[in-house]
Residue frames relative to the residue before (quaternion, step in Angstrom):
aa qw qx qy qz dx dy dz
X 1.0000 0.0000 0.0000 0.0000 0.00 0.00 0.00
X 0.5847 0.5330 -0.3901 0.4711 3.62 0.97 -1.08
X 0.7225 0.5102 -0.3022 0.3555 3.77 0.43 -1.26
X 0.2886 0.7527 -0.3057 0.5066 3.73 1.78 -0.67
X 0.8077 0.3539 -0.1479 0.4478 2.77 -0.72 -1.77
X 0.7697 0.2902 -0.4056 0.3986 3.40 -0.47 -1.33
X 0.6159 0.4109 -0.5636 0.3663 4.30 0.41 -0.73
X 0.6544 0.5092 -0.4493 0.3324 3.82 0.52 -0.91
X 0.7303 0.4927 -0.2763 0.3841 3.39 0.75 -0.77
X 0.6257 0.3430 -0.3911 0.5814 3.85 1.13 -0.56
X 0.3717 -0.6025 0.5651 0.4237 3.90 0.60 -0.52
X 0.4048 0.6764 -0.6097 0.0822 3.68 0.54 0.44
X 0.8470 0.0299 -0.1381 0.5124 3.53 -1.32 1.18
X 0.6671 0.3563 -0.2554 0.6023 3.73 1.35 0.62
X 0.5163 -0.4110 0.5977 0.4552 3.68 -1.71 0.47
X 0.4800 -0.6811 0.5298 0.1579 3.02 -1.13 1.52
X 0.0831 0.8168 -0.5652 0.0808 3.90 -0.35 0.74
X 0.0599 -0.8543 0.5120 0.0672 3.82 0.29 1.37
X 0.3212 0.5915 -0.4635 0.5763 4.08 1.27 0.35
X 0.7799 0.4058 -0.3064 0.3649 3.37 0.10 -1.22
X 0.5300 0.7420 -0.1560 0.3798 3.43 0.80 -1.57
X 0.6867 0.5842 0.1911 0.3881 2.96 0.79 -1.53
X 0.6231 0.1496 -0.1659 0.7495 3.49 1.46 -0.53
X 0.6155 0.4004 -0.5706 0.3678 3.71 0.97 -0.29
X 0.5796 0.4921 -0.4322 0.4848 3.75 0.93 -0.62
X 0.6025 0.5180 -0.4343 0.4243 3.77 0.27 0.34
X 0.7316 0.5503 -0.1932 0.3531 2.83 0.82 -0.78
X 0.6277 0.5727 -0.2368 0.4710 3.00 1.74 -0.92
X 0.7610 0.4955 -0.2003 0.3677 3.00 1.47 -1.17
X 0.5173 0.4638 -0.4993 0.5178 3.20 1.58 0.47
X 0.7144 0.4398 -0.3776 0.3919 3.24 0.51 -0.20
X 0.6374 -0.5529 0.2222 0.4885 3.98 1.23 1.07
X 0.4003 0.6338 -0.5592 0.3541 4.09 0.63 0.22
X 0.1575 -0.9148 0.3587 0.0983 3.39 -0.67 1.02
X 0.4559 0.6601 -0.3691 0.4693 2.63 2.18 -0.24
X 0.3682 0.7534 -0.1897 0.5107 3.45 1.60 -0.91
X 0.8170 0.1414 -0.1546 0.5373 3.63 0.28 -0.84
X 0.6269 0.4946 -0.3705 0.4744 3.82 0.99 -0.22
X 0.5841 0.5851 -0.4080 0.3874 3.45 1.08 -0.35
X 0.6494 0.4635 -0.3231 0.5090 3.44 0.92 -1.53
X 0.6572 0.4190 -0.5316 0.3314 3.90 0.28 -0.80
X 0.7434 0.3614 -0.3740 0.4206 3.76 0.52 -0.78
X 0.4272 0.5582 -0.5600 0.4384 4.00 0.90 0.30
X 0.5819 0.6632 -0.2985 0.3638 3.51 1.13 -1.75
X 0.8135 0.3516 -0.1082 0.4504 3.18 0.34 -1.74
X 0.4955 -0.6420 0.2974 0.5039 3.82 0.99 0.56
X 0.6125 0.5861 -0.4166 0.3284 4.12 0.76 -0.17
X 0.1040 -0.7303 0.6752 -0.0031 4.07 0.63 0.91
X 0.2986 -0.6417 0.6626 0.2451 3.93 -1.18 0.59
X 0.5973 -0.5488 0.4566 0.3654 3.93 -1.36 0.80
X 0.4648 -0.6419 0.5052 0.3418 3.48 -1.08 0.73
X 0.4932 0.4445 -0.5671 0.4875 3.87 0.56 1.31
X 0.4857 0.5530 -0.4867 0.4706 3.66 0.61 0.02
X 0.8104 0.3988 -0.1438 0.4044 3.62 0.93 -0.68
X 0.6706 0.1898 0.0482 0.7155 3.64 1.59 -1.38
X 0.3768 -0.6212 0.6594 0.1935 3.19 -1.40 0.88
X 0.1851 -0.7124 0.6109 0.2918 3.51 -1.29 0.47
């Protein structure tokens, strides 16, 4: 779910959709994924990390 979110949310190899993304990273983060719940706080707090922190190009 965590991996989900973050493609829905950078649009990688998808229509970028960062709403979507976003409830999938909720979702994870109810289900105990912490990377999942540290992302949304730094989306929250306006500081999103680059989608290389996550995927290698």
């Amino acid at each position: 779910m965590f991996y989900y979110g973050l493609v829905l949310y950078y649009g990688l190899g998808v229509a970028r959709d960062a709403a979507a993304g976003l409830d999938w990273l909720a979702r994870a983060s109810a289900r105990g994924d912490r990377d999942a719940a540290e992302f949304i706080a730094l989306d929250q707090a306006g500081n999103a990390p680059p989608a290389e922190r996550y995927f290698r190009r």
